[in-house]
C-alpha positions in Angstrom: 105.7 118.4 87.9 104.6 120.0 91.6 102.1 117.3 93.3 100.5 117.8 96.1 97.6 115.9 98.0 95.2 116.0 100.6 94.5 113.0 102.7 91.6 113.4 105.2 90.0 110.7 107.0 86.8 110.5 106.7 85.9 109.7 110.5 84.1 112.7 111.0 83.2 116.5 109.0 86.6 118.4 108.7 87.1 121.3 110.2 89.3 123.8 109.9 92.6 122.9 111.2 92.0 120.2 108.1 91.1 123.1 106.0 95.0 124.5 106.8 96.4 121.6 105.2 93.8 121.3 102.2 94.5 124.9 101.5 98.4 125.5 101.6 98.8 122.0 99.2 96.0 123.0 97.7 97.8 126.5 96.7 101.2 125.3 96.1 99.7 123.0 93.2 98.5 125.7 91.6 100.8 128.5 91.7 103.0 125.8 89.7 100.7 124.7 87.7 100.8 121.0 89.0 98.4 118.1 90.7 96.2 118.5 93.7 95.0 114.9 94.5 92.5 114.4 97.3 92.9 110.9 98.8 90.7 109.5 101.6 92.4 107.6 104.2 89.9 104.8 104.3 91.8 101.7 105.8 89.9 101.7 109.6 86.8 100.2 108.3 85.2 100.8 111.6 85.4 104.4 111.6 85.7 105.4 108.0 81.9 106.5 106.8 81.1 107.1 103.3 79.0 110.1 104.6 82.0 111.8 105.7 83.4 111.3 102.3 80.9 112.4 100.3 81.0 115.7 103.4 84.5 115.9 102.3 83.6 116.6 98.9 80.8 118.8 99.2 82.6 120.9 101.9 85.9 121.0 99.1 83.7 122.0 96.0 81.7 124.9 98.4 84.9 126.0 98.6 86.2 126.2 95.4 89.1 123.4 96.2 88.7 121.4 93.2 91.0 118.1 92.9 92.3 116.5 89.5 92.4 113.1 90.7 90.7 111.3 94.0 92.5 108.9 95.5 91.0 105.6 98.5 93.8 104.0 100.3 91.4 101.4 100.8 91.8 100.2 96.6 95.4 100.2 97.6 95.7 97.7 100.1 97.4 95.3 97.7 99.8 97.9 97.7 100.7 98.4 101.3 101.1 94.1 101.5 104.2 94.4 98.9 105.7 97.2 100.3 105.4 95.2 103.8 106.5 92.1 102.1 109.4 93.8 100.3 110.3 95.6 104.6 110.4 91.9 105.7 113.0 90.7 103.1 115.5 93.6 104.2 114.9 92.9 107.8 113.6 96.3 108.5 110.2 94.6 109.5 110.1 92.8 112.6 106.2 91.4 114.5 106.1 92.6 118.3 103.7 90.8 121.0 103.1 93.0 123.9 100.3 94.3 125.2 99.6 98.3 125.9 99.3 97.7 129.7 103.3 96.1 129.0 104.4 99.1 126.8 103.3 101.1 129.5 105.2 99.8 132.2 108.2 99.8 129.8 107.9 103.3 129.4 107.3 103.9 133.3 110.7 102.2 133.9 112.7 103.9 131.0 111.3 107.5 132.4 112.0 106.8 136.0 115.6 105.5 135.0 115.9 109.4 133.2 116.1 107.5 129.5 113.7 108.2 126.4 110.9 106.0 126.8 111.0 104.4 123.4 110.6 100.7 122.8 113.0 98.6 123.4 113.0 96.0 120.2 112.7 92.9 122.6 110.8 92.1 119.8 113.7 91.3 117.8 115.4 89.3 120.4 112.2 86.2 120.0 112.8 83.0 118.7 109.9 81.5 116.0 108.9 79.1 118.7 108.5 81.5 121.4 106.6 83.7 118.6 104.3 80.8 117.8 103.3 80.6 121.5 102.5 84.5 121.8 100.3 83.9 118.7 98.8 81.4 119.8 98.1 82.9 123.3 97.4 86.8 122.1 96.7 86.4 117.9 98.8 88.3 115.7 101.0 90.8 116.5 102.1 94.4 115.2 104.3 95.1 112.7 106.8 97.4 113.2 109.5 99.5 111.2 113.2 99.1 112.6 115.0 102.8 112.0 118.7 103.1 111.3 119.7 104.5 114.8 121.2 107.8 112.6 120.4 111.2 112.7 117.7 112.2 110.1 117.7 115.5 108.6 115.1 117.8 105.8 115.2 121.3 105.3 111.6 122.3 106.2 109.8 124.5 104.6 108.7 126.3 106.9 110.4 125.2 110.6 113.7 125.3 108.5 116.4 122.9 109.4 115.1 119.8 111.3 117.5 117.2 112.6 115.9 114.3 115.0 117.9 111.5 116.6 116.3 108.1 115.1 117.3 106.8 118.8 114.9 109.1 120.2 111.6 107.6 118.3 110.6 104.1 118.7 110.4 102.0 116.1 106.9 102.9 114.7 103.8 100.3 113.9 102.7 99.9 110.7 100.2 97.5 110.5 98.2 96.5 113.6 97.6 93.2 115.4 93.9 93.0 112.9 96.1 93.3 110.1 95.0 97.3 109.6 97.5 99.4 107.5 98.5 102.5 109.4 98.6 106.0 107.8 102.6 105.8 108.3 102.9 103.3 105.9 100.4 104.1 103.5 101.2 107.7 103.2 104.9 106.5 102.2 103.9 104.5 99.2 101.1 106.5 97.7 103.0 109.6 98.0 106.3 107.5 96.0 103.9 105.8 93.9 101.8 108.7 92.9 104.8 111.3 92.6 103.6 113.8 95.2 106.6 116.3 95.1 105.4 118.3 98.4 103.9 117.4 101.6 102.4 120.4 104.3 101.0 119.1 107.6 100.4 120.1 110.9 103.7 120.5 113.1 102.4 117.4 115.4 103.8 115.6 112.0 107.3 115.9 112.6 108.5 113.2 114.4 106.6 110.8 112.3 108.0 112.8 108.9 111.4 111.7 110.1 110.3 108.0 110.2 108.9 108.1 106.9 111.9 109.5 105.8 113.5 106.6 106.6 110.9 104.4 104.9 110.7 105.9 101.7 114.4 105.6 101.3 113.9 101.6 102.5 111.8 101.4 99.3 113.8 103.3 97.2 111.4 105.8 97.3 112.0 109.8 96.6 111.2 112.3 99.9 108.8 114.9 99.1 109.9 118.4 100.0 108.1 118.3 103.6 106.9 121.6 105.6 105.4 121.6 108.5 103.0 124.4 110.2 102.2 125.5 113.3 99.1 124.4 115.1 95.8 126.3 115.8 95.5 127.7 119.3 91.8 129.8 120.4 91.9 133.2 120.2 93.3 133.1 124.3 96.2 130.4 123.0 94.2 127.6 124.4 94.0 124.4 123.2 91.7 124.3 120.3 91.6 120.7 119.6 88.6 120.0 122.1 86.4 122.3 120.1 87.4 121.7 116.9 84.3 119.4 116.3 82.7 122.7 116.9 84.5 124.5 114.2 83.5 121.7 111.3 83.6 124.0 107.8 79.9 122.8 107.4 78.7 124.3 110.6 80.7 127.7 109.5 78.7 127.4 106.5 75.6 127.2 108.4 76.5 129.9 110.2 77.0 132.4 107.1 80.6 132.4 106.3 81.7 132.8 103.0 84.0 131.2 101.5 86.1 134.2 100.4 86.4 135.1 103.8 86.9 131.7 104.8 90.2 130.9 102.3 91.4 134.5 102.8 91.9 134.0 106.5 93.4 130.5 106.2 95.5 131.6 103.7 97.3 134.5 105.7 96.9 133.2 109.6 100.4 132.4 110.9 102.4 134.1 108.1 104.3 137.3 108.3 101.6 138.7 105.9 98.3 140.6 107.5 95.5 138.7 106.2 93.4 140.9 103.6 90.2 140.0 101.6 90.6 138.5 98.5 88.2 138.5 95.6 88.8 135.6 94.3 90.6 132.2 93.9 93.8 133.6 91.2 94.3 136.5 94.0 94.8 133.9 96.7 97.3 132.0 94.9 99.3 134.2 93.6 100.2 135.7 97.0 100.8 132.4 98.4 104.0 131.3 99.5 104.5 128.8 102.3 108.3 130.2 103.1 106.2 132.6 104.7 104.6 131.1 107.5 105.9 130.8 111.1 106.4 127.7 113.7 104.8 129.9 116.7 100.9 128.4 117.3 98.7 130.3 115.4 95.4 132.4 117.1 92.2 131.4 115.3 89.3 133.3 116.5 86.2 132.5 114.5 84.5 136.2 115.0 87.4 137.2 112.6 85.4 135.6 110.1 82.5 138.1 109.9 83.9 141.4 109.3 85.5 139.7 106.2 82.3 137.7 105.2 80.3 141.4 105.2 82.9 142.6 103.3 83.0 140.6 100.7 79.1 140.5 100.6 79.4 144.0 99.9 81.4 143.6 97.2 79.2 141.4 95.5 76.5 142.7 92.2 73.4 141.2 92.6 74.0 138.6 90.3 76.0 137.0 92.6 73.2 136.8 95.5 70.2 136.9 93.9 69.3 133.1 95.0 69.7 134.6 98.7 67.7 137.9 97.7 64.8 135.4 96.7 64.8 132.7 99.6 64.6 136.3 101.9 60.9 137.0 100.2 62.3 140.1 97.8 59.8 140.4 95.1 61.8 140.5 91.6 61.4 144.1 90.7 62.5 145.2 94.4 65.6 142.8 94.3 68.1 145.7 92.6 67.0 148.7 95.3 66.6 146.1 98.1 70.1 144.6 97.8 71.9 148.0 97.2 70.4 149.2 100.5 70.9 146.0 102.6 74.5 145.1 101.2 76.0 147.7 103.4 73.7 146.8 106.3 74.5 142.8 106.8 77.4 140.3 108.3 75.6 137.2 106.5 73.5 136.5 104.1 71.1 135.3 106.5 70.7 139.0 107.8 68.4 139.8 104.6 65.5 138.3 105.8 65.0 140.9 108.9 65.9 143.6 106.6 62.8 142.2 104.0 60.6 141.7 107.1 61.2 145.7 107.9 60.4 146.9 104.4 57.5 144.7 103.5 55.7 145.5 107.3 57.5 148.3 108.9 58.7 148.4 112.7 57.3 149.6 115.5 58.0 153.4 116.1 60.7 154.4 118.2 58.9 157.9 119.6 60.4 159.8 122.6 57.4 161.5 124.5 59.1 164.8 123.6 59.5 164.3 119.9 55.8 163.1 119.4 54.6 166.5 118.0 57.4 167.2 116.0 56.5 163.6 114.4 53.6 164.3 113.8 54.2 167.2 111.8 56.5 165.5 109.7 53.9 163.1 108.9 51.6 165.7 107.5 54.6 166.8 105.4 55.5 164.0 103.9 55.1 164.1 99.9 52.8 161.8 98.2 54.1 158.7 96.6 55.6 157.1 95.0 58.7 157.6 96.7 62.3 157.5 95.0 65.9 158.5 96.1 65.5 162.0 96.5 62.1 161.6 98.8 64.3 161.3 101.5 66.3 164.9 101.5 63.2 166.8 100.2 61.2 165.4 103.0 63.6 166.2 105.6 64.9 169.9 104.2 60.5 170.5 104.2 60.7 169.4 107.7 63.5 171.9 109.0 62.0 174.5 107.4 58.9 173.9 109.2 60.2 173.2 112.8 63.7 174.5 112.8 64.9 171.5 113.4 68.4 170.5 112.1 71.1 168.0 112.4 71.0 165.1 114.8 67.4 166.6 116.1 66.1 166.1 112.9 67.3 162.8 111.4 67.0 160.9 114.7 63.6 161.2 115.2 62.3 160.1 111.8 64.6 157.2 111.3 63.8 155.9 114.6 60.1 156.1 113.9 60.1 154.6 110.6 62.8 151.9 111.5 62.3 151.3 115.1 66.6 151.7 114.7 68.9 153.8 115.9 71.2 152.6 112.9 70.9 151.7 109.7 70.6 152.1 106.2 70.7 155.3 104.4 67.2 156.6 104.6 67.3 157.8 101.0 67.8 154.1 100.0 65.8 152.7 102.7 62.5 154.8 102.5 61.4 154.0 98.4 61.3 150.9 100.1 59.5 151.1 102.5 56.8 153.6 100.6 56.7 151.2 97.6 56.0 148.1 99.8 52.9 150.1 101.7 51.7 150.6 98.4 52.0 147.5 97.7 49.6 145.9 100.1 
């Protein structure tokens, strides 16, 4: 069976380069029918919040990405310390002492000598007394993975063949000095343990893929099918990582985005398919396939998000809205007329509320100094109420006839002083409103 997971950390809200990754796994599990676990990658104590998990969630279900199972590397701990234990009996787990300043200069040297500045297992070379005294003087040190120096090679799912030279990467660090279980580690044995068939991640994965690679087969472990896409990049090909806490889904939320719009975006950007509105979750997944995406960075541009999100809305009966019709100040019986005039006239949801504000106590007129007799005369012509949908064109035809008016020089005018708008709604919609709300008060 196809299992796939999520695995966020919840250090902060996610935003939506996590979103990417949520979605694509998210897809691939369903389009097989299979598992989509979520599992929060708890084990720094110091930065993992519970708020941010229960953010997680909230920002997942307003999305409509619902998990089977949820998973907390930090119940698995116990876990992690056999798969360490059983690294240490193969001697493919070795403790290293030095400090970052020490790495550093190690790399310096390496660089200016024109070699890969990867570390050079001097480690390995201690004897238990001279690792004793290293304790003793700097406390535990890290533990780190020793890699076959062999080529390792995946077919990607999306970058396609990948081959990286295992002499190239340094050994990696699993669990730190304070005896915290890195992600690299972790990752490998909940993904073996827990059968996850397919991993997608972000492209600044890859050279740690081929490291796990070599840990899950250590452990006897089976390698996921592994695909790796491309990064963000703003809508210039800058760097979007610094504003990425700027992007968080809840502050797109905040900001009217709907979800739709949201997942049918994601769910297209960087592929060789142009992104297109979906109406609903089944749509998205069956046009998913991750063989279709490219390695080139990928443009985000959040403003892309609100020509979709007013399209959608106006797909929408008012069923689906009524909550937002109501919070706006629509009475009940205006909700119908009010939402089949504003629907076509809104980027968010939270654009109702002006349009409510203009029916229920008009605008101030719009009135060029040269129009003001001809509005006045439409005044006097205008039929008694109550007003319905064909107000609007008898009004208007009464008002040609009687001042030869036509055309732009007609409808301008009265829109502008009923609205205060150049633009707008259709005034055959918009007017019964307007009439029936006057009447009202």
């Amino acid at each position: 069976m196809t299992t796939t997971r999520f695995a966020p950390s919840p250090t902060g809200y996610i935003h939506v380069g996590n979103l990417r990754t949520a979605l694509m796994n998210y897809l691939i599990a369903r389009k097989a029918g299979g598992t989509f676990i979520l599992r929060i990658d708890d084990t720094d104590p110091e930065r993992s919040k519970e708020e941010y998990v229960d953010a997680i969630k909230q920002d997942m279900e307003w999305l409509g990405l619902h998990w089977d199972r949820i998973e907390r590397q930090s119940d698995r701990l116990d876990r992690y310390a056999e798969a360490a234990d059983k690294l240490r009996e193969m001697g493919r787990f070795y403790e290293a002492f030095e400090t970052p300043t020490e790495l550093d200069l190690k790399r310096k040297k390496q660089l200016n000598m024109g070699k890969p500045p990867v570390y050079d297992r001097a480690a390995l070379n201690l004897s238990d007394a001279e690792k004793e005294a290293l304790r003793a003087e700097r406390g535990n040190g890290v533990w780190r993975f020793k890699l076959d120096h062999e080529r390792i090679e995946w077919n990607d799912g999306i970058l396609g063949d990948i081959s990286i030279d295992a002499a190239s990467v340094s050994d990696p660090v699993l669990i730190r000095g304070d005896g915290q279980v890195l992600y690299t580690i972790a990752s490998v044995v909940d993904d073996t343990e827990m059968g996850v068939t397919d991993v997608v991640r972000g492209s600044d994965h890859v050279t740690n893929t081929a490291t796990q690679i070599q840990i899950i087969e250590a452990l006897g472990g089976t390698c996921p099918r592994f695909a790796h896409h491309s990064l963000l990049t703003g809508p210039q090909g800058e760097a979007l990582s610094k504003r990425l806490g700027t992007l968080a889904l809840r502050d797109l939320r905040e900001q009217g985005v709907q979800p739709m719009a949201l997942l049918s975006l994601m769910a297209r950007l960087g592929s060789s398919d142009p992104v297109e509105l979906r109406s609903d979750m089944a749509e998205l997944i069956e046009g998913f396939d991750v063989n279709r995406f490219g390695a080139a960075p990928t443009k985000f541009d959040v403003q892309d998000l609100f020509p979709l999100t007013a399209k959608h809305l106006q797909s929408l009966p008012l069923a689906d809205v009524a909550d937002a019709v109501a919070e706006a100040g629509v009475p009940a019986e205006l909700a119908e007329p009010f939402w089949a005039m504003a629907r076509e006239n809104i980027t968010t949801l939270g654009d109702l509320k002006g349009w409510w504000e203009l029916c229920r106590d008009g605008a101030e007129p719009l009135i060029a100094d040269e129009d003001r007799d001809f509005i006045a005369e439409a005044v006097a012509l205008l039929p008694e109420g109550p007003f319905d949908g064909e107000t609007w064109g008898t009004w208007t035809k009464a008002v040609k006839e009687a001042t030869g008016r036509k055309g732009k020089s007609l409808f301008m005018p009265l829109r502008k002083a009923l609205t205060g708008m150049e633009r707008g709604p259709e005034m055959a919609t918009l007017l019964p409103l307007l009439q029936v709300i006057r009447a009202r008060g």
